[in-house]
N, C-alpha and C positions, 0 to 999 in steps of 0.2 A: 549796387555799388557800395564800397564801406565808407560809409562817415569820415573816415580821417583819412580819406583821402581830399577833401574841398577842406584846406588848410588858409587859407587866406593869403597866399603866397601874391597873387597877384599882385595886389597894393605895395607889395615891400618890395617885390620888382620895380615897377613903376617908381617909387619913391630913390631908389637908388639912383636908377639913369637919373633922374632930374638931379641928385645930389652931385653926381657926377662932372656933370656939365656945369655946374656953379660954382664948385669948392674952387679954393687957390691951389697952389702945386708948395710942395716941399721938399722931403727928404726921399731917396731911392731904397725902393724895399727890392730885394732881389729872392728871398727863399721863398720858394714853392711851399704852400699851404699843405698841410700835414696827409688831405685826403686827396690831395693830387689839381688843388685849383691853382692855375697856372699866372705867375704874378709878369707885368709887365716887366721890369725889369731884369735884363740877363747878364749871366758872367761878361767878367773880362773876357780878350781876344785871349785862348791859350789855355786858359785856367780851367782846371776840374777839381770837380767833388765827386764823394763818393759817399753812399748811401745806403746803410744795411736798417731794415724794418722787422718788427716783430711785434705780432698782433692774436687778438683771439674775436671771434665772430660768434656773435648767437645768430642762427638761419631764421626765416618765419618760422619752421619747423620745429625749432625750440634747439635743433643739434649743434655742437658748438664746436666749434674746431681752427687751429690756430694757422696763422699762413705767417712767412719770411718772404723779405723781399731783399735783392742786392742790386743796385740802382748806380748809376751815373749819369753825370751831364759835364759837357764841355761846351768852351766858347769857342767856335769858331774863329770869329772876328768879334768885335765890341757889340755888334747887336743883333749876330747869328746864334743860337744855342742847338745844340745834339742832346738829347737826352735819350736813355732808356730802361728798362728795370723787367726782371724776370719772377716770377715768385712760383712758392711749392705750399702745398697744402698739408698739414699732418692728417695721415687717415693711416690707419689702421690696416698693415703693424707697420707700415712707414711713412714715407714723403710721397707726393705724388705732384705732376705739374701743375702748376694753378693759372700762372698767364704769362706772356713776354707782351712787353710793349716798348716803343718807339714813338718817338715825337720829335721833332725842329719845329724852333721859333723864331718869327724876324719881330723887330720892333723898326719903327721909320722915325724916330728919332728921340733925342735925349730927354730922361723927363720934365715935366714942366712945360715944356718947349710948348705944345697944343693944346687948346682948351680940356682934351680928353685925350688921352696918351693912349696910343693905338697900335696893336701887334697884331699878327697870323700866327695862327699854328698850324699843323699836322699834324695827326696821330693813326699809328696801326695798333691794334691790340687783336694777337689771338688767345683768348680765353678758352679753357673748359671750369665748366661747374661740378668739378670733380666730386665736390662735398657733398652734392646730391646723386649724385653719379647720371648729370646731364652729358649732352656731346659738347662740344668744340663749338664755336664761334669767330669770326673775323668780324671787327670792325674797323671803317676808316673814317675819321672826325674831322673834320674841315672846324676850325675856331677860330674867332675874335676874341682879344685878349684886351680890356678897357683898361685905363686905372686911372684914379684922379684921390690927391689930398682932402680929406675935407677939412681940417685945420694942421696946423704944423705939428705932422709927425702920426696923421691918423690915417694910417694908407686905405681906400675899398678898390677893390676889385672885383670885374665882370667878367667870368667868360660865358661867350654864347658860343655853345656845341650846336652840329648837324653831326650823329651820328649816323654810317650810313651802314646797313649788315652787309657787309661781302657775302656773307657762307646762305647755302638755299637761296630763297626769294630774295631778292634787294629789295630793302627799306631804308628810306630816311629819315628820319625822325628829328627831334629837338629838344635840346639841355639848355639849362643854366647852373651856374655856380656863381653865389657873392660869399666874398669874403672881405673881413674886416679885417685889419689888427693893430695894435699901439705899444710902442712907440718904435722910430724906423731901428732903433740902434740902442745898446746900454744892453745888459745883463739877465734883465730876465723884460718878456716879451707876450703879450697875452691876441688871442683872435680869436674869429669863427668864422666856421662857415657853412651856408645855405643851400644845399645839393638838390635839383629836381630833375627830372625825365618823366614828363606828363603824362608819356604814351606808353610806359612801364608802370606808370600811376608808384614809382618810385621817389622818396624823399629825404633826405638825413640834413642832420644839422651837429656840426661837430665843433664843439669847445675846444680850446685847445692853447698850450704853452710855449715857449723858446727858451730855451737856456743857454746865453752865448759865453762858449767857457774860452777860455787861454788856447792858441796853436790851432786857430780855426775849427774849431768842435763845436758845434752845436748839436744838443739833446729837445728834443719835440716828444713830451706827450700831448694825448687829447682821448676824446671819447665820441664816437660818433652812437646818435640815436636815431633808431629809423622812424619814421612818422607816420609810416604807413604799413599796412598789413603785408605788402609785398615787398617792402625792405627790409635788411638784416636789420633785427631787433636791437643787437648791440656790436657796437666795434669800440676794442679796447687797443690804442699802439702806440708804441714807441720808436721814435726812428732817430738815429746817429748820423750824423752828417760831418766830413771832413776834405776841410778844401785845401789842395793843393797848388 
């Protein structure tokens, strides 16, 4: 088994929930974390955004190739969300499909309100690993979605995935994602976040910025680094966000 994969992640799991559960409450973070970790709080009743991404990937295999993504989400109600997002992959001499996905989220109440601010999710993703030229996959995610201040205006966030494979054998497995970031509002916006799936012995940890411009646009870069020999070595993206 390789070395970097026995990260020490466990203790900084562990360290979170307990911060979780102690911090006071503040301000409401409502943008989704750049690599897709899912933040407690959701749109207004009505309101959508819209989402175009552009990214480039180094594989473990060293091959490197770029994926688009065209994304939205709507609020149903004040604390329903729809989200979805489809991407293509560049290979050679064109585009090729890379994944569609789907997710709803409830939250059960306003933030603050609970010790630990508490949502569900859903999610379907079908993937192919075109870039390698694997087959197709189905997954469906059953998640909890934590969040808790730990001082005014420093929002983290938990989600705990059960990914389960539709496609061949069913399996269900188990994720995490923690995400930081500061501060909940104003101009420019800094986080991270903490990606595992143990039973993929997958890992990334991705820096990352907000740029909140005039006419609701908001600009997200970041950099994800994979930490383990079977995750992508590098992810470099850019994503536009514009809410209506």
């Amino acid at each position: 088994m390789c070395a970097r994969r026995h990260l020490g992640l466990r203790p900084a799991f562990g360290a979170l929930i307990a911060a979780l559960s102690l911090a006071t409450p503040a301000l409401a973070h409502r943008d989704d974390y750049i690599d897709e970790t899912f933040v407690y709080q959701t749109l207004g009743g009505h309101e959508f955004e819209l989402e175009l991404w552009a990214e480039t990937r180094e594989a473990p295999d060293h091959q490197t190739h770029g994926w688009y993504t065209a994304a939205f989400e709507f609020g149903v109600t004040p604390r329903w969300t729809l989200d979805g997002a489809t991407q293509a992959v560049s290979r050679d001499p064109g585009l090729d499909f890379g994944r569609l996905r789907f997710e709803t989220r409830y939250r059960f109440a306003e933030e603050g309100v609970w010790p630990v601010d508490l949502a569900i999710s859903a999610e379907y993703e079908h993937e192919t690993h075109s870039a390698t030229g694997g087959e197709t996959e189905d997954v469906l995610t059953p998640r909890l979605v934590l969040s808790r201040d730990l001082q005014p205006e420093l929002n983290t966030t938990l989600n705990l995935d059960f990914p389960i494979r539709l496609s061949g054998e069913t399996d269900a497995t188990f994720a995490y994602a923690l995400g930081v970031r500061y501060p909940a509002e104003g101009f420019l916006r800094g986080g991270v976040e903490l990606k595992q799936q143990p039973s993929e012995h997958t890992a990334t940890v991705f820096p990352q910025l907000w740029f909140a411009l005039p006419h609701e646009l908001t600009i997200k870069i970041g950099t994800g680094i994979g930490l383990t020999d079977e995750t992508d070595r590098f992810v470099g993206r850019a994503v536009f966000e514009v809410e209506f």
